[in-house]
C-alpha positions in Angstrom: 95.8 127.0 -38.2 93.6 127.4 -35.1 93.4 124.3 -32.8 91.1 123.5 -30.1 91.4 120.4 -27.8 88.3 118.1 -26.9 88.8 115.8 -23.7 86.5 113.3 -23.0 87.7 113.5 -19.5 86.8 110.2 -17.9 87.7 108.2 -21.7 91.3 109.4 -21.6 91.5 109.0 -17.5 91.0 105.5 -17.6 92.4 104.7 -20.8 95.6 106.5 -19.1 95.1 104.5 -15.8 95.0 101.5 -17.8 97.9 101.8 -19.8 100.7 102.4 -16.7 98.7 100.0 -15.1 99.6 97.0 -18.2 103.2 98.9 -17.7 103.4 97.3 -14.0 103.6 100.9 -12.6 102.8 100.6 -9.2 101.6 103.7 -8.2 99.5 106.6 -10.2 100.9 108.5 -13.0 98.9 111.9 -13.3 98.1 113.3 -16.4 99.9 116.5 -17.0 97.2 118.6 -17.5 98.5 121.8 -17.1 100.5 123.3 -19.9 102.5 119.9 -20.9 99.6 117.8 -22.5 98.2 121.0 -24.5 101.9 121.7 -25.8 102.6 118.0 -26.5 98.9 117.3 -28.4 99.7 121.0 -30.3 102.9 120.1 -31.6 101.5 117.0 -33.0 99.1 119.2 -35.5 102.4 121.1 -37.3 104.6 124.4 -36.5 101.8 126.6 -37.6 99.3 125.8 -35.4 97.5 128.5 -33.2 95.9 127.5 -29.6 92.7 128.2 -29.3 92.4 126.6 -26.1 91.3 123.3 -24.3 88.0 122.0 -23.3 87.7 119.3 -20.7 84.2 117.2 -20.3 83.7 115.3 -17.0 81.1 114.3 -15.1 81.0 113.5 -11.3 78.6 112.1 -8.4 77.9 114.3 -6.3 77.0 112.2 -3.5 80.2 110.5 -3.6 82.9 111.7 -1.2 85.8 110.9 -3.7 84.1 112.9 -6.4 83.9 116.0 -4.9 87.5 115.8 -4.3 87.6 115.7 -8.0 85.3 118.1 -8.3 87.4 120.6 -7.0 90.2 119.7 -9.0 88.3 120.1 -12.1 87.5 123.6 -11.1 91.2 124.4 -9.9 91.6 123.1 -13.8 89.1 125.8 -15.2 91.8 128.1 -14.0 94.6 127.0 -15.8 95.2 128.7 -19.0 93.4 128.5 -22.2 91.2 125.7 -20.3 87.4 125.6 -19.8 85.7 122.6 -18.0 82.6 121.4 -18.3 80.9 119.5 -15.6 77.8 117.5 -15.7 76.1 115.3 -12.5 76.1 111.6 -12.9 72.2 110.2 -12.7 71.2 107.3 -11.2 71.0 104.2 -13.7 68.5 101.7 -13.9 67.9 99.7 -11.4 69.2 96.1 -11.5 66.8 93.6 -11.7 67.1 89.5 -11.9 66.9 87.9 -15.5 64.8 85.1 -14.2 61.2 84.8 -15.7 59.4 84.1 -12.8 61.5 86.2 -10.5 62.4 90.1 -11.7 62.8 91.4 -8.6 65.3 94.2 -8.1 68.9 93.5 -6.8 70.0 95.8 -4.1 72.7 94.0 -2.5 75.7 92.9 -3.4 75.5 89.0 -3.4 79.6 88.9 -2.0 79.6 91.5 0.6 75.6 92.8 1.2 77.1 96.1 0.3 74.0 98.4 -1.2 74.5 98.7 -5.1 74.7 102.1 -6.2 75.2 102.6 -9.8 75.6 106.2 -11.8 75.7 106.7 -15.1 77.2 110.0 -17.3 74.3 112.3 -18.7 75.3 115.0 -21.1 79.0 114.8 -21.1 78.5 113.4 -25.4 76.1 115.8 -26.4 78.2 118.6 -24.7 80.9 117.7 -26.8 79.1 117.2 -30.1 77.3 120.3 -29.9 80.6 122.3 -28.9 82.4 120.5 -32.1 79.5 122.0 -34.3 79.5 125.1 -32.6 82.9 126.2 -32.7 83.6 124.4 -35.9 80.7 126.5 -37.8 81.6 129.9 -36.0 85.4 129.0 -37.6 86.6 129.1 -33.9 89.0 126.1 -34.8 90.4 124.8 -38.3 91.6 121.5 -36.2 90.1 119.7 -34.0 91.8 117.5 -31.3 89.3 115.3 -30.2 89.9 112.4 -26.9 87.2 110.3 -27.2 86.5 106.9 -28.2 82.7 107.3 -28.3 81.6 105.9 -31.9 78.5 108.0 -31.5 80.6 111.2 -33.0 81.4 109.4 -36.2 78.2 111.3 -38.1 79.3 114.9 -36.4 83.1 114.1 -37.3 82.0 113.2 -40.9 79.7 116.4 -41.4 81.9 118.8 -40.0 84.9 117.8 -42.3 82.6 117.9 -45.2 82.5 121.5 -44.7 86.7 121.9 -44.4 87.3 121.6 -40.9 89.8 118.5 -39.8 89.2 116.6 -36.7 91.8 114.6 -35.2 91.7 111.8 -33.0 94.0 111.1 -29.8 94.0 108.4 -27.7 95.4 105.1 -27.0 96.4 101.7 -29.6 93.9 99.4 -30.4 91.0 101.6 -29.0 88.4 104.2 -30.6 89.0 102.3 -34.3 85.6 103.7 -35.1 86.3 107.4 -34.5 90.2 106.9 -36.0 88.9 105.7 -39.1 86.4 108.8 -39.4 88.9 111.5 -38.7 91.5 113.3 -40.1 94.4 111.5 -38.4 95.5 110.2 -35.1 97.7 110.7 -32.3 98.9 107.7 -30.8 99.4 108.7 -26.8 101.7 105.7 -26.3 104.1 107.1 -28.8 103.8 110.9 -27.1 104.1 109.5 -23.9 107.9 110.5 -23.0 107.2 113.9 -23.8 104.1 114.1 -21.7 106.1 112.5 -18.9 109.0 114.7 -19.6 110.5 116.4 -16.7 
């Protein structure tokens, strides 16, 4: 059985962050990206299962300082093996503007600290992943999928491409992605994985 991993990078980053954080962990936990979380996630799928490899969607600003800090991580990451990362630019979002009727003007500072507001949003990172779960799903690349992402919007592409025989199965945290569970296969439960992915 040939298995290929789908990572919503910035969904399972916070969703990590999150969870150590309602753990009362006081400093960052990283996510064992490099051999561990492929080996943990594969073992999860049965004792015939083949790795195909592991594809990581992210998406950064690149006018932000801290990002492309990241940025070079996630292309250190493209070298680790069985890995390819895809990474898309951030876009500015729409601009804020008051509510009021007679007002509509545009907020640009913060009302707190007169900081300017600058707000991003991800372009591209969903569709990447869609189109790469078709792709590789028609071109029998994979007979499992391991998909992290809570995104509802692949519930139709989950549903189509298990039509066809392929299995798609979701990881991610409790009490999150209900949506995309219910549409796939199965589910890995991270919090019930975690030791082994934080296994020395």
């Amino acid at each position: 059985m040939k298995v290929i991993i789908f990572v919503d990078f910035w969904n399972l980053q916070i969703g990590w962050n999150e969870y150590h954080k309602r753990l009362g962990t006081g400093k960052t936990v990283p996510i064992p990206w490099e051999n561990t979380l492929p080996q943990v996630l594969l073992e999860q799928t049965g004792g015939n299962s083949i790795y195909n490899g592991t594809h990581v969607y992210a998406s950064i600003n690149p006018s932000s300082p801290k990002d492309r800090g990241l940025h070079s991580f996630l292309q250190r990451m493209q070298l680790f093996p069985g890995y390819k990362v895809i990474i898309k630019e951030r876009k500015p979002a729409k601009k804020i503007k008051c509510t009021n009727e007679s007002c509509h003007k545009e907020i640009i500072l913060c009302p707190h600290c007169s900081s300017k507001i600058v707000r991003t949003v991800e372009k591209g990172v969903d569709t990447s992943i869609a189109i790469e779960l078709f792709h590789y799903a028609l071109d029998n690349i994979y007979n499992t999928a391991i998909l992290i992402s809570n995104d509802e919007d692949f519930v139709p592409a989950i549903e189509f491409i298990q039509r066809r025989g392929n299995k798609i199965i979701h990881a991610g945290f409790k009490n999150e992605g209900i949506a995309v569970k219910q549409a796939c296969w199965s589910h890995i439960d991270l919090e019930d994985i975690m030791p082994n992915l934080l296994a020395p």
